[in-house]
N, C-alpha and C positions, 0 to 999 in steps of 0.2 A: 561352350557350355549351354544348355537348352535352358529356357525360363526355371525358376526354382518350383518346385509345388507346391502345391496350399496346406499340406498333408503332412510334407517334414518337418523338421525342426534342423533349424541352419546356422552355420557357426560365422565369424568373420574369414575364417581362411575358406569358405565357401562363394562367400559374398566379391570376396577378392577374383574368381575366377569367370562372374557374371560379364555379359557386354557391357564396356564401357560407356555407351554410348543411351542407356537407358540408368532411371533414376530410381536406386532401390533402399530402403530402410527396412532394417531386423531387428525386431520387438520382442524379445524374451523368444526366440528361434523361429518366430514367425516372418516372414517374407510382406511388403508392401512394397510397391510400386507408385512411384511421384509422377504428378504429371507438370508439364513447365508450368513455370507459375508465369501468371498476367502481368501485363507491362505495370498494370499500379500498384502491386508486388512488389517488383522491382525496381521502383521510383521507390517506396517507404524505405526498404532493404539495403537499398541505396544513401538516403539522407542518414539512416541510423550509425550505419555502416561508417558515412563519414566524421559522423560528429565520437562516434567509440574511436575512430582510427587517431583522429586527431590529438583526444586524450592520450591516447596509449604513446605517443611520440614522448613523452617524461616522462611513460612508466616502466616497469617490468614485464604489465602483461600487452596480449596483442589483442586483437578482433578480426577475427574470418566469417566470410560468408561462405554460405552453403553452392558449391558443392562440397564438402569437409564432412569427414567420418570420427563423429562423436564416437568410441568405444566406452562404454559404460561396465566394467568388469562387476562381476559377481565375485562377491569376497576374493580369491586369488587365482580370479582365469588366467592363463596366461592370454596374450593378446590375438591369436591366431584361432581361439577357444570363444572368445568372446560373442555372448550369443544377443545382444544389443548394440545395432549400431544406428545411431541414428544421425539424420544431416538437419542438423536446425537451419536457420536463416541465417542469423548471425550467434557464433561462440564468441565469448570473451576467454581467455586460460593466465594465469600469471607463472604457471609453473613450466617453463617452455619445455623442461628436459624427459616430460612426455610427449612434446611431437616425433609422433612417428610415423614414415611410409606417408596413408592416404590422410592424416587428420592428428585425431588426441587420440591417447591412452590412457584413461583417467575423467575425474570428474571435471570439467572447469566452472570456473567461477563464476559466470553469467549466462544466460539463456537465452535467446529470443525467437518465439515463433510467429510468422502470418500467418493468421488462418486466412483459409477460403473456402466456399460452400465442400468442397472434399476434404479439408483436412480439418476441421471445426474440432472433430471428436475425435481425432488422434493428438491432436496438440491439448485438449484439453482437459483428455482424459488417460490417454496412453504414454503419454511423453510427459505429463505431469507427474504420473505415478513413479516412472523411472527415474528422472530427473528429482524428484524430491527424497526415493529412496537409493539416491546414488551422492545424495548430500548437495547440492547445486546450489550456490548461497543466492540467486537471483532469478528466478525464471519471468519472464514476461511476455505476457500474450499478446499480440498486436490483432485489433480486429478492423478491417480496411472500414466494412461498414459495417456501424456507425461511428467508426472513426475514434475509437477508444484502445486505451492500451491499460492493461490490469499485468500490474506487479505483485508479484509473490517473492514473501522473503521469508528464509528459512529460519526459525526459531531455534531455539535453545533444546526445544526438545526433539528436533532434526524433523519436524513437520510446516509444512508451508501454514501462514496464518490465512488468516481474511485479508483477500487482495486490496489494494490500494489501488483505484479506477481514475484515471484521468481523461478528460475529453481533448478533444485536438487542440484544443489554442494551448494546454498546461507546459509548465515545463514541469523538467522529475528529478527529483536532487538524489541519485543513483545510490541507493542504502550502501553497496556493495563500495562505493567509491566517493566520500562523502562530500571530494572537491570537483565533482563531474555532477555536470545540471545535462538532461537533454531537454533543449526545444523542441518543443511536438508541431508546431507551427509548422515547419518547413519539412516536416515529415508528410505532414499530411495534404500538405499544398496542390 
């Protein structure tokens, strides 16, 4: 399959037939392209990664890093139809009986994205929108520098409120999970 175009509008049974071996995200049937992300990406993505994994060992839900295909269905796409998929850093889901194939089917319950100088305005602006109107009870921005991470939780009236901003040394007592604290310490170390 040759790169997608800028021009079409692309489904997930499209996106399924891309080179595996390159990083792609579809935004309302729009195509984007990831580039590897930095080793201190991967250090944060890492710690987060482990301190969710840890929790999830006596829970129900789990925690994946990206590479994992968030599908975000529009009222009742079927999943091959689905014209948002995107790969956070790390998914939280409690409902496992939407894993399918490459990721979720469905909204999950937690959110996390790193930004970096290229994805600043996709995670904060494009994946916020979806992720809020796809119902996500937890989204949270991780920004390397300067070393903050801004939580958004979903209200009552199904709109994210005014973030909650912590600097690196806080820890974050997890709305979505009230007996889960993350230390940001060693995230950001």
């Amino acid at each position: 399959m040759s790169i997608p175009e800028s021009n079409k509008k692309y489904t997930y049974n499209d996106y399924l037939t891309w080179p595996e071996d390159e990083r792609w995200e579809i935004i309302d049937g729009v195509p984007f392209m990831q580039s590897a992300p930095s080793w201190q990406h991967q250090a944060i993505l890492s710690e987060l990664h482990r301190q969710f994994a840890n929790y999830s060992l006596n829970s129900p839900c789990r925690a994946f890093v990206s590479p994992f295909d968030v599908r975000l269905p529009d009222l009742e796409e079927n999943d091959e139809d689905v014209t948002t998929v995107a790969q956070p850093d790390l998914t939280v889901i409690c409902d496992s009986s939407r894993l399918q194939g490459t990721g979720y089917y469905g909204t999950p319950t937690l959110v996390i994205g790193i930004t970096s100088p290229t994805t600043g305005k996709m995670d904060k602006l494009y994946k916020f929108n979806k992720y809020e109107e796809a119902g996500v009870k937890e989204y949270w921005i991780v920004e390397p520098e300067p070393k903050i991470v801004s939580v958004f939780v979903l209200q009552k009236n199904q709109r994210y409120g005014r973030p909650d901003v912590y600097p690196e040394d806080a820890k974050i007592l997890v709305s979505t999970f009230p007996d889960l604290t993350i230390d940001l310490k060693p995230v950001f170390k």
